[in-house]
Residue frames as a rotation matrix with the C-alpha (Angstrom) as fourth column:
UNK 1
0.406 0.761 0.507 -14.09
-0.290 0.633 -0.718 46.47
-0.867 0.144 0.477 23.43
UNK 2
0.799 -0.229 -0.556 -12.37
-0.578 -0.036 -0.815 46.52
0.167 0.973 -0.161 19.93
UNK 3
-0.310 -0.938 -0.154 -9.06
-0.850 0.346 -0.396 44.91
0.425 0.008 -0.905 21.42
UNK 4
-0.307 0.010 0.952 -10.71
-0.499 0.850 -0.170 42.00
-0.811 -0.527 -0.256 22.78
UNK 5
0.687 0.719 0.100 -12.29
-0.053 0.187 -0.981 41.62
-0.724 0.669 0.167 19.64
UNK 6
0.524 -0.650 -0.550 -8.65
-0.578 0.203 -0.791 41.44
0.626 0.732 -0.269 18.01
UNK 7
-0.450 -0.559 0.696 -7.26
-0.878 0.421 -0.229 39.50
-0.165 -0.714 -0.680 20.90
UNK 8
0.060 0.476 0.878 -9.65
-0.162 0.872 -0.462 36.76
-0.985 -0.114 0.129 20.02
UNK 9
0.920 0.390 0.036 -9.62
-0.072 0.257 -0.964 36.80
-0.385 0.884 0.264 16.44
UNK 10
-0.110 -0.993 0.038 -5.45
-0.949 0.093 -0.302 36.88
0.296 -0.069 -0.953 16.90
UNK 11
-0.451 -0.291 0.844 -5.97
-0.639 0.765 -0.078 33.32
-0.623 -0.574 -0.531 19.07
UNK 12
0.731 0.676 -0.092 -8.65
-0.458 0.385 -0.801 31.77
-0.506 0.628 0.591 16.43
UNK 13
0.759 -0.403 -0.511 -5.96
-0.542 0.042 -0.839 32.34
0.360 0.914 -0.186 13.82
UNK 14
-0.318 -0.928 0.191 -3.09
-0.923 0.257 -0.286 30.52
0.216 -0.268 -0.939 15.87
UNK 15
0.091 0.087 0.992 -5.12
-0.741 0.671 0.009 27.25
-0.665 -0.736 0.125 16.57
UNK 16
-0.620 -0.305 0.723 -4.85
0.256 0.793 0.553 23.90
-0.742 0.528 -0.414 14.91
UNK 17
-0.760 0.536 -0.366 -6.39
-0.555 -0.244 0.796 24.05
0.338 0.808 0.483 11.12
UNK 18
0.009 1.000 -0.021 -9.77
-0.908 0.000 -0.419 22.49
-0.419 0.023 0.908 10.93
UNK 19
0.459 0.273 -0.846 -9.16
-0.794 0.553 -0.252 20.32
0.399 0.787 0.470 8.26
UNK 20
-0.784 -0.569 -0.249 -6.63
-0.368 0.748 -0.553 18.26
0.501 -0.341 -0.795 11.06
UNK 21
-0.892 0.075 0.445 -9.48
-0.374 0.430 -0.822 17.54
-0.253 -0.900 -0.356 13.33
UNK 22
0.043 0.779 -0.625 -11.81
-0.993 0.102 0.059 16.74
0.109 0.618 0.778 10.59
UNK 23
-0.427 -0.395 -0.813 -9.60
-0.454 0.872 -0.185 13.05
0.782 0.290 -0.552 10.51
UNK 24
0.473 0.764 0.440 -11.91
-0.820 0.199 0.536 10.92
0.322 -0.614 0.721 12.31
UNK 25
-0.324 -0.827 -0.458 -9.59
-0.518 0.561 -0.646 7.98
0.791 0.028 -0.611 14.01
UNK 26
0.245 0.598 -0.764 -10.34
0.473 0.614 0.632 5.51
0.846 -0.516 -0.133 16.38
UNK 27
-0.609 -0.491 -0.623 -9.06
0.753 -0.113 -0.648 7.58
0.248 -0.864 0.438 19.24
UNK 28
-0.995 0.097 0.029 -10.79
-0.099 -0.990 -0.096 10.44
0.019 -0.099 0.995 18.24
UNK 29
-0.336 0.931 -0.146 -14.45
-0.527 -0.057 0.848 8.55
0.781 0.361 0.509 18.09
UNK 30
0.437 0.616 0.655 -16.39
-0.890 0.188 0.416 7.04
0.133 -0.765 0.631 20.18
UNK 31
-0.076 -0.526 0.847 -15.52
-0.695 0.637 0.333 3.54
-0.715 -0.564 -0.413 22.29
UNK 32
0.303 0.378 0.875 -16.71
-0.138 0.926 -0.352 1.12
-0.943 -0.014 0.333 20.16
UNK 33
0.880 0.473 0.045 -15.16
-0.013 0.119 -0.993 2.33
-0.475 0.873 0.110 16.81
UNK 34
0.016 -0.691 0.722 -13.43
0.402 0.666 0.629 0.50
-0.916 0.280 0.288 14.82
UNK 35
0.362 -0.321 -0.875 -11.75
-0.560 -0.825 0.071 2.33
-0.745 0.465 -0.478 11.60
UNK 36
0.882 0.170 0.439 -10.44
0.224 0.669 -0.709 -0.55
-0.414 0.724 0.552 9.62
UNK 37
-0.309 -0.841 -0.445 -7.91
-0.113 -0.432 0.895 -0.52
-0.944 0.327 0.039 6.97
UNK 38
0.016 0.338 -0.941 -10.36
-0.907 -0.392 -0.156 -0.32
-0.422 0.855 0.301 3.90
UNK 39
-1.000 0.009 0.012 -10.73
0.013 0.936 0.352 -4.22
-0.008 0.352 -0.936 3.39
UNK 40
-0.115 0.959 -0.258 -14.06
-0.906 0.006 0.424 -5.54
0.408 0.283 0.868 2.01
UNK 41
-0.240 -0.038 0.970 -15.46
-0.912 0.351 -0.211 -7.93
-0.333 -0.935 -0.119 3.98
UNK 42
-0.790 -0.049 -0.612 -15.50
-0.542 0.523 0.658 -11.68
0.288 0.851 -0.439 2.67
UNK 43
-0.648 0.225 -0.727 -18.14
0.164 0.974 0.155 -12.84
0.744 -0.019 -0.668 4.41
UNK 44
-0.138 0.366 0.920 -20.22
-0.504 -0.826 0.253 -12.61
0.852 -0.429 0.299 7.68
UNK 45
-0.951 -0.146 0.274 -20.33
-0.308 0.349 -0.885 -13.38
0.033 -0.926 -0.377 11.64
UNK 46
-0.350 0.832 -0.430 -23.17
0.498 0.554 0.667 -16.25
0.793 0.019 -0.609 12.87
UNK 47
0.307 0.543 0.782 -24.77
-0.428 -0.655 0.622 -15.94
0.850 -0.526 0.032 16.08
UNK 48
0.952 -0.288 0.107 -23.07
-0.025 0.276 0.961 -17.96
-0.306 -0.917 0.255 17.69
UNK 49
0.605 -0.789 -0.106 -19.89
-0.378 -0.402 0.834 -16.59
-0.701 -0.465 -0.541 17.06
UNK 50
-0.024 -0.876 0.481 -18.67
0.462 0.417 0.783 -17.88
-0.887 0.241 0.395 13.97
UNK 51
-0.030 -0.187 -0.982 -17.65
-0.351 -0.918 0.185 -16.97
-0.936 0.350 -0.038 10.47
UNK 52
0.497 0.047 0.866 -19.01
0.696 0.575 -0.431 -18.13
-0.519 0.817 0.253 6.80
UNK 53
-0.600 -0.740 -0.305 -16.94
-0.214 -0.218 0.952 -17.27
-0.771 0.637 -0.028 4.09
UNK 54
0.347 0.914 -0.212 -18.90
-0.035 -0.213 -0.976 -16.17
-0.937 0.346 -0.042 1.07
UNK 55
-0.035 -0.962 0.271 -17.36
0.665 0.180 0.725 -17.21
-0.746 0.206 0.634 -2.10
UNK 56
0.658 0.330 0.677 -18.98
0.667 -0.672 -0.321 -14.62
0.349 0.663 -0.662 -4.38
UNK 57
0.991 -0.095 -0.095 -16.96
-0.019 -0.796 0.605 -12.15
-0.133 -0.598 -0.790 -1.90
UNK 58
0.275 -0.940 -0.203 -13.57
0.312 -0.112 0.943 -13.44
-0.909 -0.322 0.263 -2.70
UNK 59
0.561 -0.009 -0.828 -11.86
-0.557 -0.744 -0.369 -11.50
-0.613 0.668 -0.422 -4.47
UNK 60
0.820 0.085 0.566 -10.48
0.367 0.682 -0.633 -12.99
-0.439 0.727 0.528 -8.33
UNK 61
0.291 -0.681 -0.672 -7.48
-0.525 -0.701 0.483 -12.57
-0.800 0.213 -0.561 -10.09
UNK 62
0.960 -0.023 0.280 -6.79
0.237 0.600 -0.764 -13.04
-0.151 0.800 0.581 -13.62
UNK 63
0.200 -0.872 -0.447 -3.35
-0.567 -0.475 0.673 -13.15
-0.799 0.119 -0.589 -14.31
UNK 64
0.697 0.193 -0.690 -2.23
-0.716 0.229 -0.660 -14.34
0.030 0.954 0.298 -18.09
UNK 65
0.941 -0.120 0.315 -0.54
0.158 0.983 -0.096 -17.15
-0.298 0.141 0.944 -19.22
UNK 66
0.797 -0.526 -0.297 3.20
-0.575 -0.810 -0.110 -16.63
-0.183 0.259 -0.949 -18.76
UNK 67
0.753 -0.208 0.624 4.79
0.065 0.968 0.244 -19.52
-0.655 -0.143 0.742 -20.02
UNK 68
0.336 -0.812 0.477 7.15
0.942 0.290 -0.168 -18.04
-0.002 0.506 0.863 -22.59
UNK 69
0.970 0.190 0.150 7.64
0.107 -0.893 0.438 -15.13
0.217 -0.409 -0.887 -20.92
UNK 70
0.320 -0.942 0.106 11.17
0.168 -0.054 -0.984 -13.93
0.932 0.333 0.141 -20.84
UNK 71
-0.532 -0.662 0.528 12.00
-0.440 -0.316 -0.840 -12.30
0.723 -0.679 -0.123 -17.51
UNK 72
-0.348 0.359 -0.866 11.59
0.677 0.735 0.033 -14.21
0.648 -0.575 -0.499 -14.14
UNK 73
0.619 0.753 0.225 9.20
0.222 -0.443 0.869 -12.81
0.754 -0.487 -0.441 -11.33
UNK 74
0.798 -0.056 -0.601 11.83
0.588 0.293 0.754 -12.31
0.134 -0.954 0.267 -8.80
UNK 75
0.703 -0.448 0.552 14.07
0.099 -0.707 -0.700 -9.74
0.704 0.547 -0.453 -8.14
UNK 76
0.133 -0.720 -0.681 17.07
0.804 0.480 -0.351 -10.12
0.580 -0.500 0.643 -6.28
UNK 77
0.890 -0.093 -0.446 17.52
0.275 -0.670 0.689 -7.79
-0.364 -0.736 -0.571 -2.83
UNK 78
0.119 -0.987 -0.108 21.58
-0.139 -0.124 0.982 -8.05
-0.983 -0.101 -0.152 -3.55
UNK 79
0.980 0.197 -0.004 21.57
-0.064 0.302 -0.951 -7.42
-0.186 0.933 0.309 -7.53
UNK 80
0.094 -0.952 0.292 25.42
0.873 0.220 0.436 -8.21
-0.479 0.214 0.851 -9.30
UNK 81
0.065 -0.153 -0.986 27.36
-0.357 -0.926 0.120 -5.69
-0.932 0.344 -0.115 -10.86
UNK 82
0.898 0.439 0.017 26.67
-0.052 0.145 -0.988 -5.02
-0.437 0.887 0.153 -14.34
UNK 83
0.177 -0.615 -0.768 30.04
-0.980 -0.042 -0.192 -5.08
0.086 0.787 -0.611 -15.69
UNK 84
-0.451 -0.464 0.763 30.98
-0.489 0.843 0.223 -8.39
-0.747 -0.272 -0.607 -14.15
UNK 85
0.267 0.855 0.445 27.62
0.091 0.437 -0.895 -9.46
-0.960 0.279 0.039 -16.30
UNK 86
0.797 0.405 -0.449 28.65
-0.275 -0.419 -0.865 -7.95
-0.538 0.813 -0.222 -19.44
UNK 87
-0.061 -0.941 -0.333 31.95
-0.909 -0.085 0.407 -9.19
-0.411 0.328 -0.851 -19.61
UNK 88
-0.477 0.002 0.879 31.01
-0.229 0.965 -0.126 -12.65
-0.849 -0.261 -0.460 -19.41
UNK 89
0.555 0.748 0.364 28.27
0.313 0.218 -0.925 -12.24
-0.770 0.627 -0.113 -22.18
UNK 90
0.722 -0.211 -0.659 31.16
-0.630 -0.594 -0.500 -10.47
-0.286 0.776 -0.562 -24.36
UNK 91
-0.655 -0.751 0.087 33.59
-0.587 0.577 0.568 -13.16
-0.477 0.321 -0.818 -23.87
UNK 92
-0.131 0.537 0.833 30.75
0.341 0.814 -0.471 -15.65
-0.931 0.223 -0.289 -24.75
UNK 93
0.820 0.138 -0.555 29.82
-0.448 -0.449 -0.773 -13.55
-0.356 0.883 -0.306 -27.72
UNK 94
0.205 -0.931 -0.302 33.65
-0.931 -0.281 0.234 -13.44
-0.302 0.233 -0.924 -28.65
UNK 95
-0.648 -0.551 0.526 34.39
-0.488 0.831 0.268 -17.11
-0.584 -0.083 -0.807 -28.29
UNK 96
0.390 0.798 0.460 31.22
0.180 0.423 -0.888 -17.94
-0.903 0.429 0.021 -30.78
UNK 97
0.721 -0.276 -0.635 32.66
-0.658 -0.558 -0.505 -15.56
-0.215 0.782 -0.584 -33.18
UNK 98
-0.043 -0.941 -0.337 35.85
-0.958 -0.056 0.280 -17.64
-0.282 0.335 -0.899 -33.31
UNK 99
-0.282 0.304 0.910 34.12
0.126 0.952 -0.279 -20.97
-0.951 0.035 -0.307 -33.84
């Protein structure tokens, strides 16, 4: 009786943690649910099948007034090499100086 009673409490310990099959997922729930991806909904469905857009619901964005804003919003994928950059700005430098 005692060794079945470690023979099971040996298999307990070897199954999947708990805390994995806590994750509720659309596979793992019932048919009809749907899981999302954590979007708030802008609006709502009629009865006959269509969709109002609520404008309280969209979402706002304040972004400030960057009109003398030094650097530009875009970063290049393929950036240059920095010496090539620096030389240029030292000859320029240089050739001011000698004016």
């Amino acid at each position: 009786m005692p060794l079945g009673l470690i023979i099971g409490l040996g298999r307990a310990m070897r199954r999947k943690r708990t805390s994995s099959l806590n994750i509720l997922s659309s596979k793992r729930g019932p048919r009809d649910y749907y899981k999302g991806k954590n979007c708030k909904p802008t609006g709502f469905h009629t009865r006959k099948g269509g969709y109002v857009v609520m404008d309280e619901k969209l979402p706002r964005y304040v972004v400030p007034d960057l009109t003398d804003f030094k650097l530009k919003p875009y970063v290049s994928q393929c950036p240059r090499d920095a010496t090539a950059t620096s030389t240029s700005a030292d000859s320029a430098a240089s050739a001011d100086t000698a004016n």
